[in-house]
DRENPADO-472166 format. One record per residue (C-alpha): residue in one letter; residue number from 1; x negated, y negated, z negated. Coordinates in steps of 0.05 Angstrom, whole numbers, plus 5000, padded with zeros to 4 digits. Layout:
<sites>
SITE | aa | i | east | north | up
SITE | a | NUM | X | Y | Z
...
</sites>
This chain:
<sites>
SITE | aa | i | east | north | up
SITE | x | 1 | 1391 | 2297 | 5537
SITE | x | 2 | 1391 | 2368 | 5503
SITE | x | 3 | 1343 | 2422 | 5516
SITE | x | 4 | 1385 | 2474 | 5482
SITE | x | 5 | 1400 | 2519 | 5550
SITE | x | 6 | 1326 | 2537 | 5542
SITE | x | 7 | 1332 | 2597 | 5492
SITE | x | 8 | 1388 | 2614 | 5534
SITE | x | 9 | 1350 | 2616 | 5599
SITE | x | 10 | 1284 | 2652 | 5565
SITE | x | 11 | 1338 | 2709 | 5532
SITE | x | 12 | 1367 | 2715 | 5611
SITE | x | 13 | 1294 | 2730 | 5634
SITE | x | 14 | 1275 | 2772 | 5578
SITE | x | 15 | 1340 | 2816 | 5599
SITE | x | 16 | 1321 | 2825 | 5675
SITE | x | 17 | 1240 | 2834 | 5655
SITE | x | 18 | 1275 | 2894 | 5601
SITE | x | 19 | 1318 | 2914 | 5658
SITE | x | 20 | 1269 | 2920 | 5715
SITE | x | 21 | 1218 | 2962 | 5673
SITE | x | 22 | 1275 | 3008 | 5656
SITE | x | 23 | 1283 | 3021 | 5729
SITE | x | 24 | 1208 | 3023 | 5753
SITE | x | 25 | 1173 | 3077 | 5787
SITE | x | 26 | 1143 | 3129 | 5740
SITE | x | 27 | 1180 | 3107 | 5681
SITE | x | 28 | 1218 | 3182 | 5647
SITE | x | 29 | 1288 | 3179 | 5647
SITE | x | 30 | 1328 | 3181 | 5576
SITE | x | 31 | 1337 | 3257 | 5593
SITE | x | 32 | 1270 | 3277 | 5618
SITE | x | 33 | 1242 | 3287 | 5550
SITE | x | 34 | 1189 | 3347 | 5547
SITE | x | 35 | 1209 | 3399 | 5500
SITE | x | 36 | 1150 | 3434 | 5472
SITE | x | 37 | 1140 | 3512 | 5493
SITE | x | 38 | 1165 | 3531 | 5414
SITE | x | 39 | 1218 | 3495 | 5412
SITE | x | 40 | 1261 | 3526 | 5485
SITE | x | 41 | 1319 | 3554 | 5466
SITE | x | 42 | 1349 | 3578 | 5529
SITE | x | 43 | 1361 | 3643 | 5539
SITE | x | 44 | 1360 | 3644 | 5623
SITE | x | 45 | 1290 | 3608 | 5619
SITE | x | 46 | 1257 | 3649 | 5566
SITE | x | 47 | 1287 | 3716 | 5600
SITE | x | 48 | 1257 | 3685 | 5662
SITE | x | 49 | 1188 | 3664 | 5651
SITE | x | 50 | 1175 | 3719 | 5595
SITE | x | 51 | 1213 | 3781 | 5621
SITE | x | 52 | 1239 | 3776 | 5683
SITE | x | 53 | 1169 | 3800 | 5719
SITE | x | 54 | 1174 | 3864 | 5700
SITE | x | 55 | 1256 | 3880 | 5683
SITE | x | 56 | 1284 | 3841 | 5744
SITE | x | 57 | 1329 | 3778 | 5742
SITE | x | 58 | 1381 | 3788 | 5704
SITE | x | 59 | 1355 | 3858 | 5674
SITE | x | 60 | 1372 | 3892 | 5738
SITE | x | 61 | 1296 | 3934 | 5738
SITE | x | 62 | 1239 | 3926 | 5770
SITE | x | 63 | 1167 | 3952 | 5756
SITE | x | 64 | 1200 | 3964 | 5684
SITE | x | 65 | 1267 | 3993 | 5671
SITE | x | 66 | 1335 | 3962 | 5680
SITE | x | 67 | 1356 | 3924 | 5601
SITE | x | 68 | 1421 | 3910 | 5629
SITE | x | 69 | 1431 | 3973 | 5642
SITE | x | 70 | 1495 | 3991 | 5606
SITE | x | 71 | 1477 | 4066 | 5581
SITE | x | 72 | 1413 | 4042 | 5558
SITE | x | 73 | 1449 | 3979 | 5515
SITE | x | 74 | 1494 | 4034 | 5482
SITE | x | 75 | 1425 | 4067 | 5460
SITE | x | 76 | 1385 | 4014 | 5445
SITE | x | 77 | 1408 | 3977 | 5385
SITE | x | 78 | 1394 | 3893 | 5368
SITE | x | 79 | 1328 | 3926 | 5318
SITE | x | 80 | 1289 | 3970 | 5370
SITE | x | 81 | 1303 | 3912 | 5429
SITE | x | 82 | 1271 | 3854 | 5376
SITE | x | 83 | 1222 | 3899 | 5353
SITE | x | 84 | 1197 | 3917 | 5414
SITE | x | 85 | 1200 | 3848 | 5455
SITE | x | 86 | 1174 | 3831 | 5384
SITE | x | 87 | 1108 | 3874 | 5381
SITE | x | 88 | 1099 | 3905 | 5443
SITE | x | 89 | 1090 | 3974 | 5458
SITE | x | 90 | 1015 | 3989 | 5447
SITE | x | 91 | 0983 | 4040 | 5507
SITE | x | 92 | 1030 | 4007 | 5555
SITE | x | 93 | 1038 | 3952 | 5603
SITE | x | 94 | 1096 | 3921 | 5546
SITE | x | 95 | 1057 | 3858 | 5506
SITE | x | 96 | 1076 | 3838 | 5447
SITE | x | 97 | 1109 | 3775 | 5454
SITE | x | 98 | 1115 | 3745 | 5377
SITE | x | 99 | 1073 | 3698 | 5351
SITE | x | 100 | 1062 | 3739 | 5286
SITE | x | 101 | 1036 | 3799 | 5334
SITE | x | 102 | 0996 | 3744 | 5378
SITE | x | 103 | 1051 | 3722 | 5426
SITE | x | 104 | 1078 | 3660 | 5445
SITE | x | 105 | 1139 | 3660 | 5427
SITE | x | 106 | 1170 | 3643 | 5348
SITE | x | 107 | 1223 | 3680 | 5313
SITE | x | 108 | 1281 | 3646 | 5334
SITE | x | 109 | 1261 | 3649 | 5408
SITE | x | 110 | 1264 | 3733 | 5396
SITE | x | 111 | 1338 | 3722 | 5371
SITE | x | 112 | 1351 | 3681 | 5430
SITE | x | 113 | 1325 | 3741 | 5475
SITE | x | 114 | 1355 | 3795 | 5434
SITE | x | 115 | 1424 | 3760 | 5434
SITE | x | 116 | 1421 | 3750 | 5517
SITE | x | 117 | 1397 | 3811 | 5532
SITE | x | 118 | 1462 | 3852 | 5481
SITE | x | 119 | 1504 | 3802 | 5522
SITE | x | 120 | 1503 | 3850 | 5585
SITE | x | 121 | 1529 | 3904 | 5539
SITE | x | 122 | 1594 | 3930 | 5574
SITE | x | 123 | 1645 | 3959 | 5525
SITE | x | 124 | 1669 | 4007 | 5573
SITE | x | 125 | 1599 | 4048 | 5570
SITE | x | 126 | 1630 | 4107 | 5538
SITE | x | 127 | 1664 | 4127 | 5603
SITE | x | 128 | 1698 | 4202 | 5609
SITE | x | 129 | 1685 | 4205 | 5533
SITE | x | 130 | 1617 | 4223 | 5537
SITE | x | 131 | 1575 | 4193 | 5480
SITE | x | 132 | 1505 | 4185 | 5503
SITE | x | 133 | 1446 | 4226 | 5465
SITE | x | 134 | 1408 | 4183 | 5408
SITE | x | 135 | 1346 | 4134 | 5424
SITE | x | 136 | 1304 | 4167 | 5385
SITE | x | 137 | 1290 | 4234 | 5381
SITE | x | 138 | 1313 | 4281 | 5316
SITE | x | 139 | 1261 | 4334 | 5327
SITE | x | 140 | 1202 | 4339 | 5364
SITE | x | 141 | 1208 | 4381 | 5438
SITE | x | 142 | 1187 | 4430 | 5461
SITE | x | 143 | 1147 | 4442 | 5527
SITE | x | 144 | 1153 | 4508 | 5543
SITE | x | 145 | 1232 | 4501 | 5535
SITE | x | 146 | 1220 | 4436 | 5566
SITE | x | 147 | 1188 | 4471 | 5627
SITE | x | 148 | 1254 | 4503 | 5641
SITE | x | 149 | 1304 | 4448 | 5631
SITE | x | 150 | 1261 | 4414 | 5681
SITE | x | 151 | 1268 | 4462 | 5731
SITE | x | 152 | 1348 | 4456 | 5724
SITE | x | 153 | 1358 | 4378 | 5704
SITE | x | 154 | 1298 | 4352 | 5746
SITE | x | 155 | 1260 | 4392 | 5806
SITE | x | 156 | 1311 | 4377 | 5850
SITE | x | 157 | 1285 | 4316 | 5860
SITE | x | 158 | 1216 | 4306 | 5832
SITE | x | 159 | 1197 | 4389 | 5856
SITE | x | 160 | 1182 | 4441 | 5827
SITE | x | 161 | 1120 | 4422 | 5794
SITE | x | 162 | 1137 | 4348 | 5783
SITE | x | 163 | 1091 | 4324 | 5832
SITE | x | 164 | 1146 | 4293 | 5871
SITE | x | 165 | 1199 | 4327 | 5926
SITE | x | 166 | 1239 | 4297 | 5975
SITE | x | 167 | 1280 | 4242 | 5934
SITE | x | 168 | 1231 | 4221 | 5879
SITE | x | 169 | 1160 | 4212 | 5868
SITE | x | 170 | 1113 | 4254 | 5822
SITE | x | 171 | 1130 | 4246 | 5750
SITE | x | 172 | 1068 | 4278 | 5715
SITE | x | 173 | 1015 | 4239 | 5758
SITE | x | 174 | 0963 | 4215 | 5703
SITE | x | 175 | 0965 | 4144 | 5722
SITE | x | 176 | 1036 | 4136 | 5718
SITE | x | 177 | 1040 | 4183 | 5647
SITE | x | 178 | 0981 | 4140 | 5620
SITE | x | 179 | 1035 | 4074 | 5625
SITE | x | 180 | 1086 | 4098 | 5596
SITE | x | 181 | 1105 | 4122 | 5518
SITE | x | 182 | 1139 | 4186 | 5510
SITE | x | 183 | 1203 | 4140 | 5479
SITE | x | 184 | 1206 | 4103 | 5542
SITE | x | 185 | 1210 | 4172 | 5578
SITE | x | 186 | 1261 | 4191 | 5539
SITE | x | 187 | 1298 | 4128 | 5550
SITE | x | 188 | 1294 | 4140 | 5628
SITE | x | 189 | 1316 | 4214 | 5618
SITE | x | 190 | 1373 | 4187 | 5578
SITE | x | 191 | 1390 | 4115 | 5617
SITE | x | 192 | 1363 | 4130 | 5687
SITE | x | 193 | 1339 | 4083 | 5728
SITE | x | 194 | 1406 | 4069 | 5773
SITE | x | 195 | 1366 | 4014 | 5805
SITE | x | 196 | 1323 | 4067 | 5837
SITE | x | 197 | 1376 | 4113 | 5847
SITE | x | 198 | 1362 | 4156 | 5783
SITE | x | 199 | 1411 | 4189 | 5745
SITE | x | 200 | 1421 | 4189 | 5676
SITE | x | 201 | 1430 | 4247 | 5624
SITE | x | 202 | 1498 | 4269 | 5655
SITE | x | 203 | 1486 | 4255 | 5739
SITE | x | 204 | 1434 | 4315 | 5740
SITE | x | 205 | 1468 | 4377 | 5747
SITE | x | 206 | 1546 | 4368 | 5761
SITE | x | 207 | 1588 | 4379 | 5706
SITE | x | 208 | 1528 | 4389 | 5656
SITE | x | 209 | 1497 | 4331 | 5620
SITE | x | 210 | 1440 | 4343 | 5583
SITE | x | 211 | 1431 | 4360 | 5510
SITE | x | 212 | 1389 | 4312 | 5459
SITE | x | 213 | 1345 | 4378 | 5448
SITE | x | 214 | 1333 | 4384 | 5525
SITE | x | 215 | 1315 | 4320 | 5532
SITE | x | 216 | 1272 | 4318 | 5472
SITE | x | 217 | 1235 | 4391 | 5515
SITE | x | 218 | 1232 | 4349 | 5576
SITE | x | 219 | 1198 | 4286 | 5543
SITE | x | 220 | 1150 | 4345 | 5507
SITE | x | 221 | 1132 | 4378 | 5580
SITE | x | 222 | 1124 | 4317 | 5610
SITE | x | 223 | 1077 | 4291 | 5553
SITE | x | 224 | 1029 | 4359 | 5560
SITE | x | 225 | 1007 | 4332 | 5627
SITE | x | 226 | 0978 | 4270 | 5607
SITE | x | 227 | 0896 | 4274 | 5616
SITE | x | 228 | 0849 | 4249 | 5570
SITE | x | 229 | 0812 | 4193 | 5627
SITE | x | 230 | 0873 | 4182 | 5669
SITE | x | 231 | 0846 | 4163 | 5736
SITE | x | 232 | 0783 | 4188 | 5741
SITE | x | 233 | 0770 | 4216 | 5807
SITE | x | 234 | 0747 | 4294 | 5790
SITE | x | 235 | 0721 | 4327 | 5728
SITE | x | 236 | 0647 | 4324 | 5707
SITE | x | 237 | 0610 | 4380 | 5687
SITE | x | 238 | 0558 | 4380 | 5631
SITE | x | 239 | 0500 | 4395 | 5670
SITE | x | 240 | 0516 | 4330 | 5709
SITE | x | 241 | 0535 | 4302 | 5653
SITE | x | 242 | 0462 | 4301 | 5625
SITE | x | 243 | 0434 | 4284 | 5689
SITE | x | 244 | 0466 | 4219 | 5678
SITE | x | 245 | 0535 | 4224 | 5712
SITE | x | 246 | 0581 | 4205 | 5654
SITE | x | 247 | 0545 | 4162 | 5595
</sites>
């Protein structure tokens, strides 16, 4: 008599114990693997859970401006989107999102954004030849010019004294001044905000876009109207000053 099946009988039961704790409740899959928070690489989830809150699902705008916006990606070059997803935009609700500014997010997972967010660039931006006006401004506005190229690019809608009109909403209110930079104004004046029905540089008069130095006045008059404590209810005199109103 042999006793050689043995081994073969223990490897059989080895197989079906290996095989049944493969398959057990609990147990991660071979494709479950957790990939740490530095190491995502996907462009749809880090748009999602890092920009999306405030630019809208697939850049289409929300509490922030539109990035796939087409006129704004023919302004906005690969260097001032990773610079600002990169550092933020200080005095505004835009964090800085790069680990060497104190963000979460590494290097490469910038590129990743940068490169996603360029991807909505349409070439056909350009339309009816008309090149839009730089990013940045060349000189520095002026407000009292800017005061009348409001009145013909802008009152129609936001009225007369920017405090709002019949299709828009007040545009030198000191809450909403004290969120946003004077580039990102320009950048609206420029881009619009076609998700909120907002023209850009060319939809505001008919047949007359707007010149970079008009935008650049505009940006300056709406800048003169931010206040020092924006929010605070009414001004405080001296006298009640040193009785204790305002420490």
């Amino acid at each position: 008599m042999t006793h050689r099946p043995i081994p073969v009988v223990a490897a059989m039961v080895a197989v079906l114990v290996c095989t049944g704790c493969s398959g057990s409740p609990g147990r991660p899959k071979s494709n479950s693997e957790i990939i740490a928070p530095n190491q995502v690489i996907d462009f749809n989830l880090l748009y999602g859970q890092n920009c999306a809150g405030c630019h809208g699902a697939s850049g289409g705008g929300g509490a922030a401006l539109a990035l796939a916006n087409p006129v704004f990606l023919a302004i906005a070059d690969d260097n001032v989107i990773r610079r600002t997803a990169a550092t933020g935009v200080p005095g505004t609700p835009m964090p800085a999102f790069a680990q060497a500014s104190g963000g979460m997010l590494t290097d490469k997972q910038i590129d990743v954004l940068v490169s996603g967010i360029r991807s909505w660039a349409k070439v056909d931006v350009l339309v009816n030849n008309a090149t839009p006006p730089p990013y940045f401004s060349q000189m520095p506005g002026n407000p009292q010019r800017g005061a009348e190229a409001y009145r013909t690019y802008c009152s129609s809608c936001h009225g007369a004294d920017g405090r709002g009109g019949n299709k828009a909403s007040s545009i030198v209110n000191g809450a909403y001044l004290a969120l946003v930079s004077d580039q990102e104004l320009r950048t609206i004046v420029i881009a619009g905000r076609p998700e909120l029905r907002a023209p850009d540089w060319r939809g505001n008069v008919e047949g007359r876009p707007m010149s970079a130095e008009e935008i650049s006045d505009v940006v300056a008059w709406l800048s003169a109207h931010r206040t020092q404590f924006p929010g605070q209810p009414y001004p405080i005199s001296s006298t009640e000053r040193d009785k204790g109103g305002l420490r």
